[in-house]
C-alpha positions in Angstrom: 28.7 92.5 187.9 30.7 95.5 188.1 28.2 98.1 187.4 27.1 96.6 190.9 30.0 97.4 192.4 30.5 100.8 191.4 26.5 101.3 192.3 27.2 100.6 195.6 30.6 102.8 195.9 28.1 105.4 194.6 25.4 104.9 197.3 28.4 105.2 200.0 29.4 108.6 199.1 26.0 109.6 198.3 25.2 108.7 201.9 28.5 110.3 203.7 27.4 113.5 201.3 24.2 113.6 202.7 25.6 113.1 206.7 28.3 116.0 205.9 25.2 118.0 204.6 23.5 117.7 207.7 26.5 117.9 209.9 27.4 121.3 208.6 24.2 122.5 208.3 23.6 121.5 212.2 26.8 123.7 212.8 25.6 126.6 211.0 22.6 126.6 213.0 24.0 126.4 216.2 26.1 129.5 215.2 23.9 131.8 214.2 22.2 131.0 217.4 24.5 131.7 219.6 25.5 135.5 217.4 21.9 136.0 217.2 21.7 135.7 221.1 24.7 137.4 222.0 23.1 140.3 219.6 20.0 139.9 221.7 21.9 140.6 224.6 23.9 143.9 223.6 20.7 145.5 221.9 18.9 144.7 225.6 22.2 146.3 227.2 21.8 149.6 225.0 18.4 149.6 225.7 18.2 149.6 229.6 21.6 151.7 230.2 20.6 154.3 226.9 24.1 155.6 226.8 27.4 153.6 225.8 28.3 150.1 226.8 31.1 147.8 227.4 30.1 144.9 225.1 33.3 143.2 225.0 32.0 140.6 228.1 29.2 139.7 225.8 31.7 139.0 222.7 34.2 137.2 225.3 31.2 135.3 226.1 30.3 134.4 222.4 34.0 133.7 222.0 33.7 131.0 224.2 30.6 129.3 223.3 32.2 129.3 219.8 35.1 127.7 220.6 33.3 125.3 223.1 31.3 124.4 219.4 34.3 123.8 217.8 32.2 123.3 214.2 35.8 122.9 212.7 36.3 119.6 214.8 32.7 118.6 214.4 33.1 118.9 210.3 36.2 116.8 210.4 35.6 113.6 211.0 32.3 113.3 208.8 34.4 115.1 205.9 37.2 112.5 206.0 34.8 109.4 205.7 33.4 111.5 202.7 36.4 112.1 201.3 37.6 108.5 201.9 34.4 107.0 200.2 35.3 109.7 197.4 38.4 108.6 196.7 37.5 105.0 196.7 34.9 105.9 194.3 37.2 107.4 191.9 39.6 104.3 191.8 36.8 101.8 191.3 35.9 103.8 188.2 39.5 104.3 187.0 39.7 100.7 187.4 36.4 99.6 186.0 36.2 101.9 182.6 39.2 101.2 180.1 38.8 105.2 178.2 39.7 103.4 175.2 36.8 101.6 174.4 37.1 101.0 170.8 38.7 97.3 171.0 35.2 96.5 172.6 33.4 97.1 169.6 33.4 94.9 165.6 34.5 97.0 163.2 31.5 97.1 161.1 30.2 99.3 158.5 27.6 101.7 159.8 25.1 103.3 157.4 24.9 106.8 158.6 21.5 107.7 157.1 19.8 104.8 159.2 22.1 106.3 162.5 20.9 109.3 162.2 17.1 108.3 161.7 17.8 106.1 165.1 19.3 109.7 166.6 15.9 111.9 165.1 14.0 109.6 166.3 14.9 109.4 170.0 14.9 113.2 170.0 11.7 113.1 168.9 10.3 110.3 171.3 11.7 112.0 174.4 10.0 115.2 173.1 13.0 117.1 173.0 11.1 118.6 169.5 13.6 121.4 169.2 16.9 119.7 169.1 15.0 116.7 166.7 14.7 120.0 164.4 18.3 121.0 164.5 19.9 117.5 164.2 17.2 116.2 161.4 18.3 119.8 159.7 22.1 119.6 160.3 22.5 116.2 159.0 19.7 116.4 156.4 17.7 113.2 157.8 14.1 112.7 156.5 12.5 111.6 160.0 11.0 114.7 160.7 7.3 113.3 159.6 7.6 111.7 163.1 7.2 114.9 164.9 3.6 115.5 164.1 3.2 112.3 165.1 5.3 112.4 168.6 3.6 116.0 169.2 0.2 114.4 169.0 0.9 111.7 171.7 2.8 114.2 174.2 -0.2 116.6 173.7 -2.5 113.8 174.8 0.0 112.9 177.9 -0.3 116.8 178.9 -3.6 116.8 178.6 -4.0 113.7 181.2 -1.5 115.4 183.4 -4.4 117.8 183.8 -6.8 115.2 184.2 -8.8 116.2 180.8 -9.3 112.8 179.0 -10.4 114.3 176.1 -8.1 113.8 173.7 -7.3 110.6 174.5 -10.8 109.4 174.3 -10.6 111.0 170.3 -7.2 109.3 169.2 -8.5 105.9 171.0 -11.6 106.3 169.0 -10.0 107.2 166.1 -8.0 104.2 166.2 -10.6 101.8 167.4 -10.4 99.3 164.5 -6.3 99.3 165.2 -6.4 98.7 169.3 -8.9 95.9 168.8 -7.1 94.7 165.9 -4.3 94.1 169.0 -6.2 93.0 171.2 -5.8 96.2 173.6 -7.8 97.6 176.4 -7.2 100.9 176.6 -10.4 102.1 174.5 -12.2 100.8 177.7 -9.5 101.6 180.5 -10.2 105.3 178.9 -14.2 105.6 178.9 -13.8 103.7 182.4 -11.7 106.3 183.8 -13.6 109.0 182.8 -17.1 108.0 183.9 -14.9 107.4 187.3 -14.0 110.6 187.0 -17.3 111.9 186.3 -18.8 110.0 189.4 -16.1 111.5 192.0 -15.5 114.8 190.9 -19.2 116.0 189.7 -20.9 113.7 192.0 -23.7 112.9 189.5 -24.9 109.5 189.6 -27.9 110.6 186.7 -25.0 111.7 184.5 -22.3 108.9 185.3 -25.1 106.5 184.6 -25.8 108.0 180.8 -22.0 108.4 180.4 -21.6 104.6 180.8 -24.7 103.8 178.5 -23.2 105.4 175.8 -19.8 104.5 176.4 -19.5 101.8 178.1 -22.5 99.6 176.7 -20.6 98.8 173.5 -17.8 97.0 175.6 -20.1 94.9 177.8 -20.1 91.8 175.2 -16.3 91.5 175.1 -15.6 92.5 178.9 -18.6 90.5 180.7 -16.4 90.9 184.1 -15.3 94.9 184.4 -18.7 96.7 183.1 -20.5 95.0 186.6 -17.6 96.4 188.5 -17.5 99.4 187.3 -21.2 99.8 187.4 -21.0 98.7 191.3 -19.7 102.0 191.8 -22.6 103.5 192.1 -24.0 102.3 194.8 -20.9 103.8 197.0 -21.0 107.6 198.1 -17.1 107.5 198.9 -15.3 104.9 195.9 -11.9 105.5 198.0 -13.5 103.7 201.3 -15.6 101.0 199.2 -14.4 97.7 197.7 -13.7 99.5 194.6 -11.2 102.2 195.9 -8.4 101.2 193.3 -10.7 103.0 190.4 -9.8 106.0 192.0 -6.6 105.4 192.9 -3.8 108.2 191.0 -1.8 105.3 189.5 -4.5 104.2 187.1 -3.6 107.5 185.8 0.1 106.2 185.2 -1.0 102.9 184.4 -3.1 104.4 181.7 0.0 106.8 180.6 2.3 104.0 180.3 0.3 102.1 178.5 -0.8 105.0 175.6 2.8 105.7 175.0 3.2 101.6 174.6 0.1 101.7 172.2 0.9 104.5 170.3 4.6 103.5 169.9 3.8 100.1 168.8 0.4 99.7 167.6 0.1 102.9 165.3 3.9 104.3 164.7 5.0 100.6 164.2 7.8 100.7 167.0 9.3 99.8 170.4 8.0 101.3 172.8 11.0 101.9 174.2 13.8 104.5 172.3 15.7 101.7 170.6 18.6 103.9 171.1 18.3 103.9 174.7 18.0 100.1 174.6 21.2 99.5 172.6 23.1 102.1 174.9 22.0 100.7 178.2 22.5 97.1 177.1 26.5 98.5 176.0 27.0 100.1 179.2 26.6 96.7 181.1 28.0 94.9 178.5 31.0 97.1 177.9 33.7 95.9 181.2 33.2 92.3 180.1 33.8 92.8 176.2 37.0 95.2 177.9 38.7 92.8 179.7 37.8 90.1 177.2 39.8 92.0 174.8 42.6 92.3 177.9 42.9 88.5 177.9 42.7 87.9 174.4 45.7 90.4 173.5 47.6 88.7 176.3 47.0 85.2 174.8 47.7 86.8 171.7 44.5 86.1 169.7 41.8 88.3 168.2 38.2 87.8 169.5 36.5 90.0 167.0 37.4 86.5 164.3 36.0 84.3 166.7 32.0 83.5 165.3 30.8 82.9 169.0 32.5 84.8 172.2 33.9 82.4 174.5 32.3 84.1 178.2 28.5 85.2 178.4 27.2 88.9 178.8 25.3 89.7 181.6 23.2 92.5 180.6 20.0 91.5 183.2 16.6 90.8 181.8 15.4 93.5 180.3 17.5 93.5 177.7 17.4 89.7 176.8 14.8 88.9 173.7 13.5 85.4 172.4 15.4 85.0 169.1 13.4 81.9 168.0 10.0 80.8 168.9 9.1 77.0 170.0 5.0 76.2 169.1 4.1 74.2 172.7 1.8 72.5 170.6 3.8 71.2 167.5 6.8 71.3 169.4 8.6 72.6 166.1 10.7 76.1 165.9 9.5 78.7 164.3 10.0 79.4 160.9 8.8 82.2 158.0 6.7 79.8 156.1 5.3 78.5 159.9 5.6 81.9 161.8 4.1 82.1 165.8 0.7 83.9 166.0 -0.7 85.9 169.2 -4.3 84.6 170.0 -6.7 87.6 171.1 -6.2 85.7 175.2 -2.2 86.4 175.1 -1.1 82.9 174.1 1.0 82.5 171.4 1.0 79.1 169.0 2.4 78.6 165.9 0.6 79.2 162.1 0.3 75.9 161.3 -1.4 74.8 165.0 -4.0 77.9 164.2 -4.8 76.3 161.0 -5.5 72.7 162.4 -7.5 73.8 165.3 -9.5 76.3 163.4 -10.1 73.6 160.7 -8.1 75.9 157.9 -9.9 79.5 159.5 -13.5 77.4 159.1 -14.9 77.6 162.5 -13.6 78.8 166.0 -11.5 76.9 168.2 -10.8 76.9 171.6 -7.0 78.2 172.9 -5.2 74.7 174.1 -4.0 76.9 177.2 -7.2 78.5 178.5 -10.7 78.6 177.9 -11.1 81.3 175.6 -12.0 80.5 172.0 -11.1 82.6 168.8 -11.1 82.5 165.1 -8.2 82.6 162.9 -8.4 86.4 161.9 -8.3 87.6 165.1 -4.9 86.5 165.6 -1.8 88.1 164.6 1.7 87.6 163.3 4.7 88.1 166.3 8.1 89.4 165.3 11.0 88.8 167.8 
């Protein structure tokens, strides 16, 4: 791809910056070395002769060293391969980014209301509350509800930056019903972390010990394998030299981060947990020099691509971009459809509607997943959306 290309023209110059950097700042060091000694020298001359001095064999002296230096000649050499890597740099872009980019894009009727909500929104998301409130005022959007919502969940993210677990522990509890309605953790990740936390910074076994009866006990049905784990943790003086060390580890508190954002995105706001905004402009940016010179070879052949129903070359945008438009049951082998929709068991596999209803004998008994172990009833499972 080209974006490759031009990352790696980028990573050149970034690394002849950095060697210039260092180059010159070696030189500057070396001079004010050799003035500070030559300064060393005429203050010892007016000291021991107290009277006036001839200092000009000290300043031929530092003459000399300076042009024995030479931090001209040094600088010039590293400077040219900077500037050479520059200048590559520049015509790579030149080359790769057409500044007319409007053949790349349909010509479809945009609903500005709904742009604008997508704008608010990411404002909003990244926490930038300020500018939310002077674009949602400007262009009279109604997305400001989100704010409260946003300022609750970057109050919580503070608060962990601190280490306080507080009010994460209340908005998981709050929305207990909802997480375990998805099938998420992070009720239990939370409590676990704190009576971790408790353990290691207050060193009290007595009070770790209560922490995890009231907290912990009413997870132990559901999560048979962590509870015994984490209650091993006792037994160890120093957690960072036993065989549990990753509980105290500082990415759990990442981990944990990452996965409240994901959680409070998509399980109680409803949406991506990534800015949709950011998705579509990211995916455009990679997509962007293949729809360009598309549209080069098109005009040249004299056709319009934006009539054509499928575009003849694939985009490249990478993975993280690419989405499952239709959904295959591995058990019916059938697609997908809105009368037969895929359904997320509570263990992470995903059958269709219609499979859920024969193994669970129309939602009349439990049934065991037909990929793992783990059994499940009917209500426990829930609808995916691609």
């Amino acid at each position: 791809m080209e974006i490759d290309s031009l990352r790696e023209a980028f990573d050149r110059v970034v690394e002849k910056r950095t060697l210039s950097s260092t180059k010159v700042q070696e030189a500057i060091d070396q001079i004010v070395n050799e003035v500070m000694q030559a300064i060393s020298k005429i203050q010892m001359m007016n000291t021991d002769s107290m009277g006036s001095c001839d200092h000009s064999y000290i300043l031929a002296e530092l003459k000399a060293k300076l042009n024995e230096v030479a931090p001209l000649n040094q600088l010039e050499g590293c400077q040219k391969e900077l500037n050479v890597a520059l200048s590559k740099y520049l015509k790579l872009l030149e080359k790769s980014f057409n500044p007319d980019i409007s053949k790349a894009y349909r010509n479809v009727d945009f609903e500005t209301s709904t742009i604008n909500n997508i704008i608010a929104n990411h404002f909003y998301r990244q926490g930038l509350f300020d500018l939310g409130d002077s674009f949602v005022h400007e262009c009279e959007s109604d997305r400001s509800y989100l704010k409260s919502s946003f300022q609750e969940m970057y109050g919580i993210l503070e608060a962990m930056q601190a280490r306080n677990l507080e009010p994460a522990l209340s908005w998981a509890a709050k929305n207990h019903d909802q997480l375990l309605q998805n099938s998420s953790m992070l009720e239990l990740k939370l409590h676990s972390l704190q009576f971790v936390e408790i353990l290691t910074n207050k060193g009290s076994k007595d009070e770790a010990l209560q922490y995890a009866r009231t907290h912990l006990g009413p997870f132990a049905f559901m999560h048979e394998a962590e509870i015994p784990r984490l209650m091993a943790c006792l037994i160890w003086d120093r957690l960072d030299q036993s065989p549990y060390a990753e509980f105290v580890s500082s990415t759990q508190w990442e981990k944990l981060s990452e996965e409240l954002i994901h959680q409070f995105c998509s399980s109680i706001l409803g949406q991506s947990s990534d800015s949709p905004l950011n998705v579509a402009i990211s995916a455009g940016f990679q997509g962007l020099p293949t729809l360009l010179k598309l549209t080069m070879v098109m005009a040249a052949k004299k056709q319009e691509w934006q009539a054509m129903k499928q575009l003849p070359v694939p985009i490249d945008i990478g993975p993280e971009f690419q989405y499952h438009s239709a959904f295959v049951c591995p058990v019916l082998r059938e697609q997908s459809s809105d009368e037969n929709p895929p359904m997320l068991m509570p263990c992470g596999h995903a059958v269709s509607k219609q499979s859920i209803m024969k193994l669970s004998k129309s939602s009349s008994r439990t049934f065991k997943c037909p990929y793992c172990p783990s059994e499940a009833v009917a209500s426990q499972c829930k609808q995916l959306r691609f």
